[in-house]
C-alpha positions in Angstrom: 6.9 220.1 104.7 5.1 222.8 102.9 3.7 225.7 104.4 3.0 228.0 101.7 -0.5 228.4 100.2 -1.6 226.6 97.4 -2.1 228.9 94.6 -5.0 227.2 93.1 -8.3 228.5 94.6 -9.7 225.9 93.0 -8.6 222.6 94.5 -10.6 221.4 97.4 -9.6 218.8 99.4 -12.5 216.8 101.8 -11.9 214.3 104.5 -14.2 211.7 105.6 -14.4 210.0 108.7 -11.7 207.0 107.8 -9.0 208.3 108.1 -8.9 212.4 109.0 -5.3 212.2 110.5 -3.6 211.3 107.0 -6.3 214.0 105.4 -5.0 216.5 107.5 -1.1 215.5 106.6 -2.3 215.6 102.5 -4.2 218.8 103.4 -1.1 220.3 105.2 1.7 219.1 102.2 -0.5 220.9 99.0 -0.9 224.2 101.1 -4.6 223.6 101.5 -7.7 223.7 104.4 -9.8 220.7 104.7 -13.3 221.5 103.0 -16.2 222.4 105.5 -18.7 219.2 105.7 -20.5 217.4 107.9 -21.1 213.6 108.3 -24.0 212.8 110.8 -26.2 210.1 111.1 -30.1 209.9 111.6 -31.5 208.0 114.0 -31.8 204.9 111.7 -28.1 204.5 111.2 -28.5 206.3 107.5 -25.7 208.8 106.7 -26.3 212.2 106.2 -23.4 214.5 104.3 -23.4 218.3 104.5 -20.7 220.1 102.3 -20.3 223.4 103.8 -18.9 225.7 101.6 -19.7 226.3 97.3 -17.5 223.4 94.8 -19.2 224.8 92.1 -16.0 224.9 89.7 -14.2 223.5 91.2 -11.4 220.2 91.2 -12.2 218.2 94.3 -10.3 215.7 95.9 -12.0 213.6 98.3 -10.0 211.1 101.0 -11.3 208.4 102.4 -9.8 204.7 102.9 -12.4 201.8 101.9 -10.9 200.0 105.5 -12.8 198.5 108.6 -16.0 199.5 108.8 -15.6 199.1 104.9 -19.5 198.7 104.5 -20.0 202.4 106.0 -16.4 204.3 104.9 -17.7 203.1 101.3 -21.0 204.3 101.5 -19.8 207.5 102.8 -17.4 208.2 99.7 -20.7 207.6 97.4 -23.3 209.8 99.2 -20.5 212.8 98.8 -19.9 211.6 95.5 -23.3 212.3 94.7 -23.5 215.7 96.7 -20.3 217.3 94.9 -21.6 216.1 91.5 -25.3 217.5 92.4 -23.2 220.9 93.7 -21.5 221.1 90.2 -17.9 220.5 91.2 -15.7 220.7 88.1 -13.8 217.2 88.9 -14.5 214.8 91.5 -11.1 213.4 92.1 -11.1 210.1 94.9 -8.2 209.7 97.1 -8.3 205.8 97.8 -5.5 204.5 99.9 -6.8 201.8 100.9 -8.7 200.3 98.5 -11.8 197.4 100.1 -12.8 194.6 98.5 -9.7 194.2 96.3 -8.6 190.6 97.5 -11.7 189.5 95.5 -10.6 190.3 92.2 -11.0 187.4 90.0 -13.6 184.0 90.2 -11.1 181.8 91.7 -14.1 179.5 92.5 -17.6 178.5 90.7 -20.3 180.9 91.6 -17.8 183.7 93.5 -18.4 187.6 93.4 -15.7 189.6 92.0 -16.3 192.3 94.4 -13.4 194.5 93.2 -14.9 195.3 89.9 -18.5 195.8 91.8 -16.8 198.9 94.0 -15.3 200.2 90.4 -18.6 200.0 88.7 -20.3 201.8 91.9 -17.6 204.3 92.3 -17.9 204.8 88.3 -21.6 205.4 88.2 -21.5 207.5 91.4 -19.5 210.5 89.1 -16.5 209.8 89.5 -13.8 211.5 87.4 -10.4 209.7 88.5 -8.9 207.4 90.9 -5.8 207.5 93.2 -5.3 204.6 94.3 -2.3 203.3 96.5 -0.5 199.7 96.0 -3.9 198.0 95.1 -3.8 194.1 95.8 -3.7 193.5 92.3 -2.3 195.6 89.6 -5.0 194.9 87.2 -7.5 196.4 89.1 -6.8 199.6 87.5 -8.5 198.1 84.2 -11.6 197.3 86.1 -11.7 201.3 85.7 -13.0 203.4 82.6 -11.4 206.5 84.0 -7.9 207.4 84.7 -6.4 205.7 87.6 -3.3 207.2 89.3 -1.9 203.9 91.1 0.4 205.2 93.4 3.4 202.9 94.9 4.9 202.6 98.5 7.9 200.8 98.1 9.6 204.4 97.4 8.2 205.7 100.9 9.6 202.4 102.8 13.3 202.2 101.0 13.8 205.5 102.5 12.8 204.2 105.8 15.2 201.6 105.7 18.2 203.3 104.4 17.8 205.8 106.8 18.0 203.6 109.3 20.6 201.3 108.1 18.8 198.3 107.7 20.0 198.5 103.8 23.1 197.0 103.9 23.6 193.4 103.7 19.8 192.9 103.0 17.8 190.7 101.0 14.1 191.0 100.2 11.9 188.9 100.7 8.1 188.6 98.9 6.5 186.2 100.8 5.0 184.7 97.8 5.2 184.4 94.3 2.2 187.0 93.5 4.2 189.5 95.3 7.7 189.6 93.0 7.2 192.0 91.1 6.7 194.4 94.3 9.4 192.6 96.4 12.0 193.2 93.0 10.9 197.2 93.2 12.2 197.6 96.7 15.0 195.7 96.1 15.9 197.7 93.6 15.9 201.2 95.6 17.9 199.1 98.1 20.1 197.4 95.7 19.6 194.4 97.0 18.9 191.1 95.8 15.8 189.4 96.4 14.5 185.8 97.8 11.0 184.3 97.8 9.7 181.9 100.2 7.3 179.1 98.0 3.8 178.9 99.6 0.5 177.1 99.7 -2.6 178.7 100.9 -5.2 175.5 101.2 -8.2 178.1 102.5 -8.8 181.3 103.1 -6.5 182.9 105.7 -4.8 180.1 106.0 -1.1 180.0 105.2 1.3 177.1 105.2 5.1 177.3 104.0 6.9 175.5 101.6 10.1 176.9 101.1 13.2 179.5 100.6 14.3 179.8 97.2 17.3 182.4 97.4 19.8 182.6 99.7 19.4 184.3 103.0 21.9 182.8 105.6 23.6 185.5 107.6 21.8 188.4 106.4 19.3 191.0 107.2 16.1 190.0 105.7 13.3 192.7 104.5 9.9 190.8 104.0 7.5 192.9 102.1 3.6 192.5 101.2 0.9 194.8 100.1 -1.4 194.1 103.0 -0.5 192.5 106.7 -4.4 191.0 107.6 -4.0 188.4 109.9 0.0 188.2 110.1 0.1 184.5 109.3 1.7 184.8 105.9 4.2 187.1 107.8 4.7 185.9 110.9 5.3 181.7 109.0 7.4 182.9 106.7 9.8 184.7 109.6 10.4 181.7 111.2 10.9 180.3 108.2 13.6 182.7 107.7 14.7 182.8 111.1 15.4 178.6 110.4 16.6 178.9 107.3 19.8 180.8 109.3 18.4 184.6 108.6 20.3 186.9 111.1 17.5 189.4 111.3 13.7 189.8 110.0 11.8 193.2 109.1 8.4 192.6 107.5 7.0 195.8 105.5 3.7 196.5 103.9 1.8 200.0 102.9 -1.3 198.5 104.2 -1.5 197.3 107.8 -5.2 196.0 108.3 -4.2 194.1 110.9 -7.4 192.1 112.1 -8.2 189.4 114.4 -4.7 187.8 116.1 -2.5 189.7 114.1 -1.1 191.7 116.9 -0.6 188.9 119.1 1.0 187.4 116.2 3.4 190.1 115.3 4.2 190.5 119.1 4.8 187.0 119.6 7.0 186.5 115.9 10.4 186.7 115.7 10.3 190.2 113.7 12.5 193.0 114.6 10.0 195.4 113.1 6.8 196.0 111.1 7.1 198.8 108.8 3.8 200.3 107.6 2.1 203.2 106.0 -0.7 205.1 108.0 -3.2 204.2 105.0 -5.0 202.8 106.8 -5.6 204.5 110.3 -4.5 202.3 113.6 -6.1 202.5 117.0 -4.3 203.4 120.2 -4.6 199.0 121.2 -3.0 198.2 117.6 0.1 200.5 118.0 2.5 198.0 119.3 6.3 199.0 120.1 7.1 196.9 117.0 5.2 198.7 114.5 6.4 201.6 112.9 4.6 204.0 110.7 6.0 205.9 107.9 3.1 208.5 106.5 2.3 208.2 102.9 1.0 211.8 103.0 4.3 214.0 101.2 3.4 211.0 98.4 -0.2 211.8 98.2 -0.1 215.6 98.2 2.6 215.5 95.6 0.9 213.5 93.3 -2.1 215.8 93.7 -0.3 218.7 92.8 1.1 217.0 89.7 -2.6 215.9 88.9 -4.1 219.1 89.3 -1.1 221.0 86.8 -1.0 218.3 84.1 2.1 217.0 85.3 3.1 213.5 85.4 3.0 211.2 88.5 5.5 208.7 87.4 8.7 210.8 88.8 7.2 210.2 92.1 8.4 206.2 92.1 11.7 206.4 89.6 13.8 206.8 92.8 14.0 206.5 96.5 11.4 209.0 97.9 13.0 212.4 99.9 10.0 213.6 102.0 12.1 216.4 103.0 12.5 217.4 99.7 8.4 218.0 99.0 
């Protein structure tokens, strides 16, 4: 971990009230302080944002996950959108990693929103100069953008988990449908393993009912892995799945562990050995069960803002297993 100064006077980093802990960890990795603000609110429930110290200049990076409350975390990233833009910051630069709304990314019925494209538009016309996003639900969602969007990936951050604890060898991993491939063949490939996908249908929202295993997973250690882990059912059905289908062990992975209504009671009750997740999204004290384990995306994060703020590319970041020591 870095703890050498910055050398760029000019990057700012500012936390909002989302996620702070992770803010401080990016803050702490590029050599920085957190900026000076101040988010209040009046007595009506508005939000009131107070940046404490000059931007004028300068390149600003703001953090802030679009997670639970999304309605307020999302409205707090636009008022200090408009505050830096109004104080003449250089660059407004937002740090998304955990991007709301982004299940709803295409009309998949008559007469539905496509609310991921409605947050780009607002985010957009806020004065916004670039995007870092991390493993959005859909890929495409960086086109939804006219401004350059970093999409950062986690699978790196979560193969070094498991090789370091030995859960690489004689794995398979699995995506837990067939959206989730192309993310499931990524971490197999940093584990060099093969991978299986389990065949699902979804008849409603939040609702998940399996099919079946295509690939073989008898006798092995198998590595489920998803984007997001909402209400565990996709998860926690497809373990048992595995677990019947003669699995000798199940890990489920994801970068983003929303983790709402009876997913903990789910997870707690499944036959996983572990949850793996990123601390994207910030988890209360009652949501920290013995069976989740976190692995911090910040060495990512402040890495690829360095490399954003000298020109440098981002890609090297996901070519190989990720060495947090080594940032």
């Amino acid at each position: 971990m870095t703890t050498n100064h910055y050398f760029d006077p000019k990057l700012k980093i500012f936390a909002l009230n989302s996620n702070r802990p992770l803010a401080e960890k990016i803050a702490e990795h590029v050599g920085v302080e957190l900026g000076k603000l101040s988010v209040d609110r009046f007595s009506d429930g508005e939000i009131q944002i107070n940046i404490e110290e000059s931007v004028r200049g300068d390149n600003v990076y703001v953090i802030q996950s679009t997670s639970a409350p999304v309605n307020d975390n999302l409205m707090e990233l636009l008022i200090i959108v408009d505050a830096l833009r109004r104080a003449s910051a250089k660059t407004i630069n937002v740090v998304i990693p955990y991007y709301g709304y982004a299940r709803q990314d295409r009309k998949a019925r008559s007469r539905e929103p496509i609310t991921a494209k409605l947050v780009a538009n607002m985010l957009q016309n806020s004065g916004v100069d670039r995007v870092i996003a991390l493993d959005l639900h859909a890929a495409q969602i960086q086109g939804f953008f006219d401004i350059p969007v970093d999409h950062l990936m986690g699978a790196p951050l979560l193969a070094e988990y498991f090789i370091k604890e030995g859960v690489a060898q004689d794995a398979v991993v699995i995506s837990p449908d067939h959206g989730g491939v192309t993310r499931a063949r990524a971490l197999a490939e940093f584990l060099k393993s093969p991978i299986a996908i389990i065949d699902k249908r979804r008849p409603r929202a939040n609702v998940a009912q399996i099919m079946n295993i295509i690939g073989d997973v008898k006798g092995k250690k198998c590595i489920m892995i998803d984007d997001m882990i909402d209400t565990a059912g996709t998860i926690t059905l497809g373990a048992q799945a595995l677990i019947d289908a003669g699995a000798k062990e199940v890990y489920a992975s994801c970068t983003h562990a929303v983790l709402s209504g009876p997913a903990i009671e789910r997870l707690d009750n499944s036959p996983i050995k572990e949850v793996v997740v990123t601390d994207s999204i910030q988890l209360p004290k009652e949501k920290q069960i013995d069976k989740i384990k976190q692995v911090s995306v910040a060495p990512l994060i402040g890495a690829a803002i360095k490399r954003i703020n000298e020109n440098r590319p981002v890609s090297p970041l996901f070519k190989k297993v990720f060495k947090s020591a080594e940032i």
